[in-house]
C-alpha positions in Angstrom: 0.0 0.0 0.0 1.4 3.3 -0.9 1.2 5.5 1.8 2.8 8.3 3.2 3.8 10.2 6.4 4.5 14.0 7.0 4.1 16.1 9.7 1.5 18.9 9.7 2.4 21.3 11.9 4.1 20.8 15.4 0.6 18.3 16.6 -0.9 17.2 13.3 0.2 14.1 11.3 -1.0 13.9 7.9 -1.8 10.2 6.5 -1.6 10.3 2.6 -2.7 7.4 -0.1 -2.7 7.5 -3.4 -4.1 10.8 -4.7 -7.1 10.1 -6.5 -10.8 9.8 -6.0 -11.7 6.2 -5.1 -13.6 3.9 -3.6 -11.5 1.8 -2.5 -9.1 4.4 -1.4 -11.5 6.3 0.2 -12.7 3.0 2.2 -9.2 2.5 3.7 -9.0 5.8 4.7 -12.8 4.8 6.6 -11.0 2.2 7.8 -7.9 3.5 9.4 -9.8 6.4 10.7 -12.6 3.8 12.7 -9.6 1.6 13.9 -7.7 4.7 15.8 -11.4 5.7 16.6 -11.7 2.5 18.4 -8.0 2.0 20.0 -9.0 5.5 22.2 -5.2 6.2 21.9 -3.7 8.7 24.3 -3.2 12.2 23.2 -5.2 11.5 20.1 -7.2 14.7 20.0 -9.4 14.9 16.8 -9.1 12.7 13.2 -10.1 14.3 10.1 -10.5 11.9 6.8 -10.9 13.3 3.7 -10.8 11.5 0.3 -7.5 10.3 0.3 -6.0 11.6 3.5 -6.5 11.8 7.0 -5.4 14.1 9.6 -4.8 13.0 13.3 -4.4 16.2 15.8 -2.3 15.2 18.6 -1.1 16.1 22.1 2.5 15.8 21.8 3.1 16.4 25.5 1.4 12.7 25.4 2.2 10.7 22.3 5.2 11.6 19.1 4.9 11.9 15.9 7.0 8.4 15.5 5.1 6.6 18.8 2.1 7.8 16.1 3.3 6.9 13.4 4.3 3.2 14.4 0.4 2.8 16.1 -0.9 4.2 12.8 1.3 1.5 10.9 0.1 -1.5 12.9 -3.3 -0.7 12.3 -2.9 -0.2 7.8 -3.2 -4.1 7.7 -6.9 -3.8 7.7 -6.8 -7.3 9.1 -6.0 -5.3 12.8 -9.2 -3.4 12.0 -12.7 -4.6 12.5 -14.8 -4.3 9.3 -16.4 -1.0 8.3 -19.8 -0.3 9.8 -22.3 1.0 7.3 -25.0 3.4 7.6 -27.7 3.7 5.3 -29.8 7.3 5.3 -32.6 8.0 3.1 -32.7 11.6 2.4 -36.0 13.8 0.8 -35.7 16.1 -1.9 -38.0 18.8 -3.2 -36.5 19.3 -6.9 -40.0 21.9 -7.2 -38.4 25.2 -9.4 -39.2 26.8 -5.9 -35.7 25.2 -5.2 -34.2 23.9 -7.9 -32.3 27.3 -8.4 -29.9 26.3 -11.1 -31.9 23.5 -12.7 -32.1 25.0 -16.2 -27.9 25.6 -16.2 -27.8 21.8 -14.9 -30.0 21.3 -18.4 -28.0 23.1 -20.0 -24.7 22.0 -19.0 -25.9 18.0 -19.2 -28.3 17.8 -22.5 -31.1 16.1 -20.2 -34.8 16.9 -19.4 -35.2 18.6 -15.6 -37.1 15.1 -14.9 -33.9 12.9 -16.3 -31.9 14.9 -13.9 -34.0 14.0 -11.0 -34.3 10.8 -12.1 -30.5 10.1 -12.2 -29.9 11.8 -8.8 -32.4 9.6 -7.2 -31.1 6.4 -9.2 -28.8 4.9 -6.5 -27.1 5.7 -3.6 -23.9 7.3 -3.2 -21.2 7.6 -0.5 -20.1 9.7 1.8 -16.8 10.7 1.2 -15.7 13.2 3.1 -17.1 16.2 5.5 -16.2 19.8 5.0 -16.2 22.3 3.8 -18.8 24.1 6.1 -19.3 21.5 9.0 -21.7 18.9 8.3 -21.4 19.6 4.6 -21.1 15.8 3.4 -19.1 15.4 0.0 -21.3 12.6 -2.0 -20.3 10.5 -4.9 -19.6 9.6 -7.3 -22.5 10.9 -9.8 -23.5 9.2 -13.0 -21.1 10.8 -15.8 -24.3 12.0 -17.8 -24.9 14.6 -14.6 -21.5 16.1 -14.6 -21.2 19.5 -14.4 -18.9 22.4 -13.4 -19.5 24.7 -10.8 -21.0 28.1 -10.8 -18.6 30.7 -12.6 -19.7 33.4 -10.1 -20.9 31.5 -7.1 -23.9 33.1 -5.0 -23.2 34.8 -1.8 -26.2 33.1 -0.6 -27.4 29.5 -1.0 -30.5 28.8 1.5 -30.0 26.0 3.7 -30.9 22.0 3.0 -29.8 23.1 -0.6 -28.7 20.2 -2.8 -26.1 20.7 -5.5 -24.0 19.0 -7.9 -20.4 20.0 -8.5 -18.4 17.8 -10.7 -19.2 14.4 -10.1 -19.8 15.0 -6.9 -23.6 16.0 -4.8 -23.7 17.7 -1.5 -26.2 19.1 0.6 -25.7 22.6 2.3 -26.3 22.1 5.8 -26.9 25.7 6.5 -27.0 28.9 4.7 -24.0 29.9 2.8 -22.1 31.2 0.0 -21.2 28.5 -2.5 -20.8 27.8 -6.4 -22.5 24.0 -6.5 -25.7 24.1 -9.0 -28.8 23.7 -7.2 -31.8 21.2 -8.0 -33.3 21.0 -4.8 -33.7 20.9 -0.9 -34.0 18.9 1.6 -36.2 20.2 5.0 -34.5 17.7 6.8 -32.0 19.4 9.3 -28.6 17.8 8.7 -27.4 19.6 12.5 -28.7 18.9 16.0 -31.6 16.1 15.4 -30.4 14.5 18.5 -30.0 17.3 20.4 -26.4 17.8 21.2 -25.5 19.8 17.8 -24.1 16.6 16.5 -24.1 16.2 12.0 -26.3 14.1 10.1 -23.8 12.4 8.2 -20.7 10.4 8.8 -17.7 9.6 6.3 -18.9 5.9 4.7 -22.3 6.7 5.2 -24.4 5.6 2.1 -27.0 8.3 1.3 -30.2 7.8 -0.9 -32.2 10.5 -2.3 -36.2 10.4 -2.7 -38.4 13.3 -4.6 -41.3 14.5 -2.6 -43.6 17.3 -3.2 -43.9 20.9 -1.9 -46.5 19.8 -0.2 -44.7 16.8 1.7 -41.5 18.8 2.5 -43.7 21.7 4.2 -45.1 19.2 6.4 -41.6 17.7 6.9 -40.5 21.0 8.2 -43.2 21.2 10.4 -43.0 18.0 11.5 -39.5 18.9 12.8 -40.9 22.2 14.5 -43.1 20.4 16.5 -41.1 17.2 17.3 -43.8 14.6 15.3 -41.4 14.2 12.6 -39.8 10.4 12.4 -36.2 10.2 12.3 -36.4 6.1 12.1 -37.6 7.4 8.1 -34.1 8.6 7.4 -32.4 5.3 8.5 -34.2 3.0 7.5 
């Protein structure tokens, strides 16, 4: 496996694999990150994976860089590592115009119909790769190749929150407002910060998200539903 070590900082080490977007890549990097995860290792403070990295923040007043580098080592034979636990989510998506802000460039951009494009999106499911760049913002692939598309050449300084875009080959959902350039075809109502109550994300790295069409109608009442505390979280996991 080609990997490689470098320090990031004086407390970071920075965990790198080979630099391209894949699955299998991306699922060691899962890996890894849920064996440290589950080793609870001393002066381990925080573990960000991304595609084809990972980042482990450390306390070096309790564990090196090489003590670090040896644990992280033993643990890269994934046979040390207990397999990776899926999640499945189930995600609703108003693609009504109301919301589908830059349907017609997505049209544009990918020869199909407005009802093609939703069609696609909602086809199968696709994987969390990462988290960033606002927190909770998961980074979802990969898309079909027919709904590739660039981003936004001036991006908007405001892009309402639950917002669903397509960037590349990637989709992500904006988990609150913010500036952005991904093309918008839809929103979701549901909240992807705090449904437990402890201001914890929706989403996790590995996660495997599906996305349903629902009506205007349906995601109103979703929203309320969440207002008032009827709404049934068991719908997204299931």
């Amino acid at each position: 496996m080609n990997v490689k070590f470098q320090t990031l900082g004086d407390e970071a080490l920075l965990i790198n694999f080979e630099q391209k977007i894949d699955e299998q890549i991306n699922g060691q990097v899962h890996l890894l990150t849920q064996g440290l995860e589950e080793k609870r290792i001393a002066g381990v403070k925080y573990l960000t994976p991304a595609y084809c990295s990972l980042v482990i923040a450390f306390d070096k007043k309790q564990i090196s860089f090489e003590q670090l580098v040896s644990l992280t080592n033993s643990l890269l034979d994934t046979s040390n590592v207990s397999t990776f636990q899926l999640r499945k989510l189930y995600i609703p998506v108003c693609y009504d115009r109301l919301f589908a802000l830059d349907m017609q460039e997505v049209v544009s951009q990918t020869k199909l119909t407005a009802s093609e494009i939703v069609k696609a999106h909602t086809a199968h499911p696709f994987k969390t790769y990462m988290i960033g760049f606002l927190p909770g913002f998961p980074y979802l692939g990969k898309l079909p190749k027919e709904l590739e598309c660039v981003r936004k050449a001036n991006p908007r300084l405001k892009i309402p929150k639950g917002a669903v875009g397509l960037a590349g080959l990637q989709t992500g959902i904006y988990p609150q407002e913010s500036p952005g350039g991904w093309q918008i075809i839809g929103n979701t109502p549901v909240d992807l910060v705090g449904q437990d109550g402890n201001n914890s994300f929706l989403f996790k790295v590995g996660d495997e998200i599906s996305f349903y069409s629902i009506s205007k109608s349906k995601y109103e009442s979703i929203l309320e539903g969440q207002k008032n505390g009827s709404f049934n979280w068991k719908n997204v996991y299931e």
